[in-house]
C-alpha positions as CSV (number, residue, x, y, z in Angstrom):
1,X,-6.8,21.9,-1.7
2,X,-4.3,23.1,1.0
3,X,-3.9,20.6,3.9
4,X,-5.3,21.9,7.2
5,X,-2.3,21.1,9.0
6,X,1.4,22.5,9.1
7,X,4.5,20.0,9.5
8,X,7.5,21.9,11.1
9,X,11.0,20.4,10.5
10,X,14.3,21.1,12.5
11,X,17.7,19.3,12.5
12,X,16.8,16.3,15.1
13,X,16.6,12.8,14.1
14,X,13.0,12.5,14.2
15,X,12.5,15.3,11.7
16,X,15.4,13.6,9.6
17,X,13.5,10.3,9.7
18,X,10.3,12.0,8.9
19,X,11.6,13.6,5.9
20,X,12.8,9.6,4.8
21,X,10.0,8.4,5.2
22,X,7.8,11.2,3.5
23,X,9.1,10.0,0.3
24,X,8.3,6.4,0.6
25,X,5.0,7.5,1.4
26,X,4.5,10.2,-1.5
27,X,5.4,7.4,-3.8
28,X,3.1,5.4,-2.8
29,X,0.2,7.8,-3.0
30,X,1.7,8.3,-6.7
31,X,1.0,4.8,-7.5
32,X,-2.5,5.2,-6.2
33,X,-3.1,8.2,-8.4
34,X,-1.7,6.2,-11.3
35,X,-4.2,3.4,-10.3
36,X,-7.1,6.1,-10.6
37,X,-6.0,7.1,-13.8
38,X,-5.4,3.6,-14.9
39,X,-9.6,2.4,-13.9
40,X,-10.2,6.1,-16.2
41,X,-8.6,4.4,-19.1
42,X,-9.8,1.3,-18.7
43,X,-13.4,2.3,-18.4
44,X,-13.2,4.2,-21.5
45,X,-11.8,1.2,-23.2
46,X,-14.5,-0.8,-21.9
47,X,-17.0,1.6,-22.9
48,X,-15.6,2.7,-26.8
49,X,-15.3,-1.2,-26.9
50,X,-18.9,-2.2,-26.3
51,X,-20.4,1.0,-27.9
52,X,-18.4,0.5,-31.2
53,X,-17.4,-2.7,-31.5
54,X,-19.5,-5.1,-29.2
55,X,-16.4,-6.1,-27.3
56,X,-15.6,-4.8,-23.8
57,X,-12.5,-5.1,-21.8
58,X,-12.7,-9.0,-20.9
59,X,-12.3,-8.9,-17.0
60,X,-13.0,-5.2,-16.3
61,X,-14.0,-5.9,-13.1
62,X,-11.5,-8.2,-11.9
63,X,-8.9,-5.5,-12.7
64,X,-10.9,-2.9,-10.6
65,X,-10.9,-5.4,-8.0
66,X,-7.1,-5.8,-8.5
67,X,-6.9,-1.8,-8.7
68,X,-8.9,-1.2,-5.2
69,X,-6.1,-1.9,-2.6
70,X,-3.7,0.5,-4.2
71,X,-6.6,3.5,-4.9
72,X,-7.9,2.4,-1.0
73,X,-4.8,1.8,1.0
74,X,-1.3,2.7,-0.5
75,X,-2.0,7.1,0.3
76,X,-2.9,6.5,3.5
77,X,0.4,6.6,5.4
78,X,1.2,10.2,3.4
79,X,-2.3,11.4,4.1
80,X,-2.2,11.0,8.4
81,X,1.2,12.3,7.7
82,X,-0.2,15.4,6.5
83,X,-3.3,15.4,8.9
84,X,-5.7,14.9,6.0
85,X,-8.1,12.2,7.7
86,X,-11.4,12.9,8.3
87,X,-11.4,13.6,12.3
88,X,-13.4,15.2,14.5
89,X,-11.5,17.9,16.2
90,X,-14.1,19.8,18.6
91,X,-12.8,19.1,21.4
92,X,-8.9,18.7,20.4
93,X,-9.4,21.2,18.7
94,X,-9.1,23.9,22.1
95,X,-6.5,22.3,23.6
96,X,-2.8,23.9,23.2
97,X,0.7,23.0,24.2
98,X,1.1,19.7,26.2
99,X,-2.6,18.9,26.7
100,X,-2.8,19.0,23.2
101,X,0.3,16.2,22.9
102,X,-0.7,14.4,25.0
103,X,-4.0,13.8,23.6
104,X,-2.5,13.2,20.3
105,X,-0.1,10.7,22.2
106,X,-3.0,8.8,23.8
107,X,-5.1,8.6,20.2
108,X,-2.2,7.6,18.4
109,X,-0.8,5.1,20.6
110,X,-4.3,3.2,20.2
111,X,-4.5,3.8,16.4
112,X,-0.7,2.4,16.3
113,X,-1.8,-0.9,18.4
114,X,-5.1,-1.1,15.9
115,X,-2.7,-0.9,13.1
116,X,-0.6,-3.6,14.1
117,X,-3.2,-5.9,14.6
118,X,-4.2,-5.1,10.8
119,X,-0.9,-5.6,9.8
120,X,-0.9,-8.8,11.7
121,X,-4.8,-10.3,10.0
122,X,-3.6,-9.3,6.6
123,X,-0.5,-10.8,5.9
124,X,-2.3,-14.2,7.4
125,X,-5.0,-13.4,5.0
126,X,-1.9,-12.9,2.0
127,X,-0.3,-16.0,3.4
128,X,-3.4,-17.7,2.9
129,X,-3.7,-16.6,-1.0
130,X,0.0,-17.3,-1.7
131,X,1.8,-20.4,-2.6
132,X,4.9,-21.4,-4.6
133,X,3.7,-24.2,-5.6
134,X,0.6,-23.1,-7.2
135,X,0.1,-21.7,-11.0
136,X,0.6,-18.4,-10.7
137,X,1.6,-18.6,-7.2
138,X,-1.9,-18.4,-6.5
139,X,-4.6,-20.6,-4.6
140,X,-7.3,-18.0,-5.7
141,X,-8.4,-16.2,-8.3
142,X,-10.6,-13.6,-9.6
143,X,-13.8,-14.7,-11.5
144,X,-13.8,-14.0,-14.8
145,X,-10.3,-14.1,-16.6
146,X,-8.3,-15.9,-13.2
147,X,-6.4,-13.0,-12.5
148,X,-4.2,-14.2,-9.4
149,X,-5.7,-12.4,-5.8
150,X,-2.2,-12.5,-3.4
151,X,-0.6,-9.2,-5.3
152,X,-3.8,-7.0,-4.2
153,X,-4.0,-9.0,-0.8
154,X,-0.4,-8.2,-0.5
155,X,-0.8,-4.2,-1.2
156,X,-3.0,-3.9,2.6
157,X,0.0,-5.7,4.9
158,X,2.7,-3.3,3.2
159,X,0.6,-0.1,2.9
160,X,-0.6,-0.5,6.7
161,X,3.0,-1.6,7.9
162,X,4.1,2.3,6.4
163,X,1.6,3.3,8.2
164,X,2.7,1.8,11.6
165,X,6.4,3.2,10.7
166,X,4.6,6.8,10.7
167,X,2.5,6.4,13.8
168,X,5.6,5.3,15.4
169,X,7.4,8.6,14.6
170,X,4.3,10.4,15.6
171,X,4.1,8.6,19.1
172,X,7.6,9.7,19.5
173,X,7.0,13.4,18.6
174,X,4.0,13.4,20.5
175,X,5.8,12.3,23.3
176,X,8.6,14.7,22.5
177,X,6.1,17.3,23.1
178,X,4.2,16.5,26.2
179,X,7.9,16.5,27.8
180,X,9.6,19.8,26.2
181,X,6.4,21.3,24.9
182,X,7.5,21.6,21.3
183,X,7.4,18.7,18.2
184,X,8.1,18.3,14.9
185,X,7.0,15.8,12.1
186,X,3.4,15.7,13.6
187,X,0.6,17.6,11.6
188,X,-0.2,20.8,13.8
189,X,-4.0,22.0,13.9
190,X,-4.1,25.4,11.9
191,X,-6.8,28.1,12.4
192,X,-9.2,29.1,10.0
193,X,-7.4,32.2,8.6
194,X,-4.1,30.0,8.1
195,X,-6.0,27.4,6.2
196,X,-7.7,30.3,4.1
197,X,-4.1,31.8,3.6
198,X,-2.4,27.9,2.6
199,X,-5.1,27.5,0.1
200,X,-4.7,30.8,-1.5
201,X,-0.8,30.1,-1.6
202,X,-1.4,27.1,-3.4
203,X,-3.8,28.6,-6.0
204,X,-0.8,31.2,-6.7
205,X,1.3,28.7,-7.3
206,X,-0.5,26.6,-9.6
207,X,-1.0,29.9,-12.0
């Protein structure tokens, strides 16, 4: 489905920093479709396994519990890039031009702070998981077949720390536009009819 917002690029630094940064973060949304996939296969290994043979997967849900970070957190840097959060827009929504950066800059500046404090918890929570010195590197493990906990623990601190790069080019584009009136690499509210017009775009391509 088309995005409801539009991205403009220029030639500036911020746009050419954007466009880096895009890619980190549409790999990483790659390896969380890969992880979705992955739990597909594995359930219907699990399944086939005790259906036909009396043997499941062994662990089947210590590897979803492995899988969740990257499915929950590793797409979410690409997905404010592109303005795909759930958000309510009512009142936003009317505003135009600098009021409408400026409202941006405000929200994003206190997502940005709530994000480094995540950042912040998580890694102690990785640091507390990790440890050379441990089998596996590991002072926990999952339940049934001991799969080690700090990789998915580690998956929250370096998704959300992407995600506190992005906010940090969108406070600066925000703030770009509340001075000169006009951004890039910030996702711009589109109309109805545009939306309507991105998605049938899309559908031509795919054909």
């Amino acid at each position: 489905m088309a995005s409801a917002s539009l991205v403009l690029e220029d030639d500036s630094t911020l746009s050419k920093l954007d466009l880096l940064l895009i890619k980190l973060e549409q790999f990483m949304a790659l390896l969380s479709g890969l992880a979705v996939f992955s739990l597909m296969l594995l359930a219907v290994y699990s399944v086939s396994g005790r259906n036909f043979a009396n043997a499941p997967l062994p662990g089947y849900v210590d590897w979803i519990e492995q899988a969740m970070p990257l499915i929950s957190f590793m797409g979410v840097s690409y997905v404010m890039r592109e303005g795909a959060h759930i958000r309510m827009d009512i009142l936003v929504g009317q505003l135009r031009g600098r009021a409408l950066y400026l409202a941006e800059l405000i929200t994003t500046c206190a997502v940005l702070i709530l994000m480094i404090l995540l950042v912040w918890g998580t890694w102690a929570h990785f640091q507390r998981s990790f440890d050379f010195g441990a089998p596996m590197w590991s002072r926990d493990s999952s339940m049934d077949i001991a799969l080690p906990l700090w990789p998915a623990k580690l998956l929250a601190p370096v998704a959300f720390f992407v995600l506190c790069l992005r906010l940090c080019l969108q406070v600066w584009a925000y703030g770009r536009g509340v001075l000169t009136g006009q951004t890039v690499a910030v996702p711009l509210i589109a109309d109805a009819a545009k939306q309507a017009q991105m998605e049938a775009d899309q559908l031509k391509e795919q054909s």
